[in-house]
Backbone as numpy.savetxt, mean C-alpha at the origin, in Angstrom:
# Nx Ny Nz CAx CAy CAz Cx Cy Cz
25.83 -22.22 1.25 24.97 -21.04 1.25 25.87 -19.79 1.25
25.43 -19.00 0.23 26.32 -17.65 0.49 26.03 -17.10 0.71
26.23 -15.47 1.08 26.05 -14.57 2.16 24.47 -13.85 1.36
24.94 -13.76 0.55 23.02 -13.13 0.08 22.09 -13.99 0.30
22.52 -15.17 0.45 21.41 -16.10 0.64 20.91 -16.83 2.50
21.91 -15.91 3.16 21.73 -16.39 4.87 20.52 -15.43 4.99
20.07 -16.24 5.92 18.91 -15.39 6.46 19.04 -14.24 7.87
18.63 -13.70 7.44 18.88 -12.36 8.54 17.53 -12.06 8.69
17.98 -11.03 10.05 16.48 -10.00 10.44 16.20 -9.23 9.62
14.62 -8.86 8.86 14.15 -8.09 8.30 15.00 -6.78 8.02
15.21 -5.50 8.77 16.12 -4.70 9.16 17.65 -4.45 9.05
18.24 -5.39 9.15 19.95 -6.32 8.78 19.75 -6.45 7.31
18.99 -7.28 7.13 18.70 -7.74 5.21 18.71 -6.50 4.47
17.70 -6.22 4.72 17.05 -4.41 4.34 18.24 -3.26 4.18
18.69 -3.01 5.18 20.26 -2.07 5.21 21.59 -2.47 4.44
21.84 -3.94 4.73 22.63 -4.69 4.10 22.42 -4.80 2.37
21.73 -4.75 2.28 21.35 -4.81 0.46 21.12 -3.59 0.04
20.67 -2.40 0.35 20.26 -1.52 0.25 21.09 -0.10 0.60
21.60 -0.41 1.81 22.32 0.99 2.63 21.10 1.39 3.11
20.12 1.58 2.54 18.66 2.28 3.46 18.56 1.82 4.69
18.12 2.41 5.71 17.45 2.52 7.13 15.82 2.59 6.96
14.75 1.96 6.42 13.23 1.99 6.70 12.85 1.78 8.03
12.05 2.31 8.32 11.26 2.10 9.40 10.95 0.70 9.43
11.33 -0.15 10.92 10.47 -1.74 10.48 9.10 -1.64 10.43
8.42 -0.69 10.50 7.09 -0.81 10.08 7.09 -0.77 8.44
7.88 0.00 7.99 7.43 0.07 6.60 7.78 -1.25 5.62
9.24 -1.66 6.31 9.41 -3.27 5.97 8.64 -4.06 6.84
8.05 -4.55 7.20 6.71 -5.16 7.86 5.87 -5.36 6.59
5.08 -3.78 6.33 4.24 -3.65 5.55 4.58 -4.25 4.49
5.95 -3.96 3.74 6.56 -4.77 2.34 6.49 -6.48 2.57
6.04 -6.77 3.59 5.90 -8.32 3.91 4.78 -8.83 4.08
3.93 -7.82 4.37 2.56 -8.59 4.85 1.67 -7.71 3.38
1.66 -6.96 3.03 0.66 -6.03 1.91 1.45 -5.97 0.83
2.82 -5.84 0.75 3.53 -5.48 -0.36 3.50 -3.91 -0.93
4.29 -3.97 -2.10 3.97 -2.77 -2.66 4.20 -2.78 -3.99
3.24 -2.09 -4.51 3.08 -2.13 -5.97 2.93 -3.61 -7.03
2.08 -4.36 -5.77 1.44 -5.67 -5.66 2.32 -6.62 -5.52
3.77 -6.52 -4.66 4.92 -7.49 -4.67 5.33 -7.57 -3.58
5.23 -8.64 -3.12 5.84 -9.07 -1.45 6.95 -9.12 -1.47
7.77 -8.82 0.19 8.83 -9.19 -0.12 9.02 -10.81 0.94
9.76 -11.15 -0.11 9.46 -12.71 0.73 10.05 -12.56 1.99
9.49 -13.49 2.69 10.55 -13.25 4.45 9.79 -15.22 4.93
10.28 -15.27 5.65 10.09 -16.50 6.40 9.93 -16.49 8.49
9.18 -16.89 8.90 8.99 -16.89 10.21 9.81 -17.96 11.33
10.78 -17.24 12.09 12.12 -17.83 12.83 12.59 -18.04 13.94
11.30 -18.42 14.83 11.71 -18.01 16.07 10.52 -17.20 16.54
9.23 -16.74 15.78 8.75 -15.63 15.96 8.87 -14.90 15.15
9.91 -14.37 14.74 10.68 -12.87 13.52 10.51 -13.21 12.57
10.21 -12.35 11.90 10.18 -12.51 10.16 11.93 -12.12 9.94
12.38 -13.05 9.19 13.65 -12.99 8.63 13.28 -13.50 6.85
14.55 -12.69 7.17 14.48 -12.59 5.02 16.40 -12.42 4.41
16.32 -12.60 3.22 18.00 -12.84 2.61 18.35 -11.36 1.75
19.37 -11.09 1.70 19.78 -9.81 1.24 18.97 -9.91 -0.60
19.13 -11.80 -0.77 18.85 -11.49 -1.82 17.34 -11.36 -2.43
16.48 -11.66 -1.54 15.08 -11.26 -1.42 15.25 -10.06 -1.12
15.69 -9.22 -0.90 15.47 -7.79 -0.78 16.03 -6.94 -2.08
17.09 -7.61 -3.06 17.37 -7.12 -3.97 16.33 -7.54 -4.84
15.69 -8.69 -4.91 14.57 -9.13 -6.20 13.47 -7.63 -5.88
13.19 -8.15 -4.39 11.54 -6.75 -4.43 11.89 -5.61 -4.84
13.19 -5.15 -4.38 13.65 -3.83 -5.21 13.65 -3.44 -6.33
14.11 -4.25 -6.96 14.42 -4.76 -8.46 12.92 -4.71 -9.47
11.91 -5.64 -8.54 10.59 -5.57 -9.28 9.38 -4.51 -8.78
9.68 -4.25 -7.76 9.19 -2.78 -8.06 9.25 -1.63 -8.00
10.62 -1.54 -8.18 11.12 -0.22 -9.30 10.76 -0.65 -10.80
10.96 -1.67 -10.99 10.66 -2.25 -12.64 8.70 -1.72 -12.86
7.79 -2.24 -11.96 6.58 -1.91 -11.52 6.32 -0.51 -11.58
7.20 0.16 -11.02 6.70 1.50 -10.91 6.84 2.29 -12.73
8.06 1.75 -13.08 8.66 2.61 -14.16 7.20 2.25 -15.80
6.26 0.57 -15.19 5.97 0.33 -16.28 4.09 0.93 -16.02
4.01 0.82 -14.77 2.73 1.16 -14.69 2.47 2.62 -13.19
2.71 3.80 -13.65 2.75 5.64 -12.56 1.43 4.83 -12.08
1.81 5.38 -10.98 0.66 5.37 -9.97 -0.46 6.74 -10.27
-1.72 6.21 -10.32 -2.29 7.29 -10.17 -3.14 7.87 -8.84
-3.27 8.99 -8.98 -3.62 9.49 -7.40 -4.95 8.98 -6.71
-4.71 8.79 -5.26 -6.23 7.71 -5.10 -7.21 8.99 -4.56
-8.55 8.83 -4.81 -9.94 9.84 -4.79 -9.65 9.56 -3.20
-10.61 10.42 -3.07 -10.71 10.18 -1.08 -12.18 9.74 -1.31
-12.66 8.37 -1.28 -13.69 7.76 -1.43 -14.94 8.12 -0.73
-14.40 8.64 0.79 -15.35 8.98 1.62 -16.18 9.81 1.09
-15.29 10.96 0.79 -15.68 12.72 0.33 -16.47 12.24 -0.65
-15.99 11.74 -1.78 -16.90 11.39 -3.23 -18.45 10.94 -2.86
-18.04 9.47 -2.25 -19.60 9.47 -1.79 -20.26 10.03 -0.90
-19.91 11.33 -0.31 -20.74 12.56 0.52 -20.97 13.18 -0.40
-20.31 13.35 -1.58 -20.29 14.54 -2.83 -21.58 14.24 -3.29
-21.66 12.62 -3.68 -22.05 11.70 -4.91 -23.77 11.85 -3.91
-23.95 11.49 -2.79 -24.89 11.38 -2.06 -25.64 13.06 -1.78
-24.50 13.85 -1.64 -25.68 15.46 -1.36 -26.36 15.90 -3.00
-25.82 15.10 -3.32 -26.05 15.77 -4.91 -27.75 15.03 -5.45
-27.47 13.32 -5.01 -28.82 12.79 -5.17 -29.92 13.35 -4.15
-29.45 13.98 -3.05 -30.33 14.31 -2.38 -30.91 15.87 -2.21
-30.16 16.72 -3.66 -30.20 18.24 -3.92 -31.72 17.77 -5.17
-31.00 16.84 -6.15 -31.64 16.27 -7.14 -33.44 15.75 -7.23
-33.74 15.22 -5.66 -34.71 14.72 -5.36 -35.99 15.24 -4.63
-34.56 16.88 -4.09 -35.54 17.67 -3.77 -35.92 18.77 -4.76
-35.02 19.10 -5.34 -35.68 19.73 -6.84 -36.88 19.20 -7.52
-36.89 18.09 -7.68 -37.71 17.61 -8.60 -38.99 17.24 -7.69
-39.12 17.29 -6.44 -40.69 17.53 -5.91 -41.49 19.17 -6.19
-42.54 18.49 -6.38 -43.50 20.12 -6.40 -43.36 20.55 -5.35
-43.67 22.10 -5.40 -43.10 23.49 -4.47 -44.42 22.96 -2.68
-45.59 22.00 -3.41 -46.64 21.86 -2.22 -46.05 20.78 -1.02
-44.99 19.92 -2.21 -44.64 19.16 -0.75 -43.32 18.56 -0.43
-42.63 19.61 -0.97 -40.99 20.13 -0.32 -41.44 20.45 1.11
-40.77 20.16 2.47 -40.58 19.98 3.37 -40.49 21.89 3.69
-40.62 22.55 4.44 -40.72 23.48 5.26 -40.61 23.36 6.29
-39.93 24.60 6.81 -39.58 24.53 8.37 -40.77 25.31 9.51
C-alpha cells in the first residue's frame, strides 16, 4: 500500500492532498451530501470517517471537472416564491368577485 492509498483522518487526507484547511464540517458534508452530486468516498474506523489522499484527489478532480461542464445556477428562495405565487392567487380571486360580495370591514 502506498502512501496515497493509507487511510487517514478525514482532515489529515484533506490537507495532505490539497494544502487546504476546510472546516470538518464542510468535509463531513463532502461525505455524507457531496457536492456537485459527488461523494467523497471515506470509510468508517473506529467510529471516524477516514479516507486516502487519493480519494480526495479523485473528488477534487471530478468536481472541478463538474463545475467547469455544468455553472451552477442561482437557487430561487422557494419560500418567498410561493408567498409571491400564493398572494397573487389570492389578489386574483378577489378581483374577480363582484363589488356585493368582496368582504368589508
Amino acid at each position: 500500500m502506498n502512501e496515497e492509498q493509507k487511510l487517514l483522518p478525514l482532515s489529515v487526507a484533506v490537507e495532505a492532498a490539497t494544502g487546504a484547511r476546510p472546516n470538518l464540517a464542510t468535509i463531513l458534508r463532502w461525505v455524507k451530501s457531496g457536492a456537485k452530486g459527488i461523494k467523497l468516498k471515506s470509510v468508517m474506523l473506529g467510529g471516524r470517517h477516514m479516507t486516502s489522499i487519493a480519494y480526495v484527489k479523485d473528488f477534487v478532480e471530478l468536481t472541478t471537472r463538474a463545475s467547469k461542464e455544468s455553472p451552477t445556477l442561482p437557487k430561487l428562495p422557494t419560500n418567498r416564491t410561493k408567498s409571491l405565487e400564493q398572494a397573487k392567487a389570492d389578489f386574483e380571486s378577489l378581483s374577480n368577485r363582484s363589488p356585493a360580495k368582496r368582504d368589508r370591514p
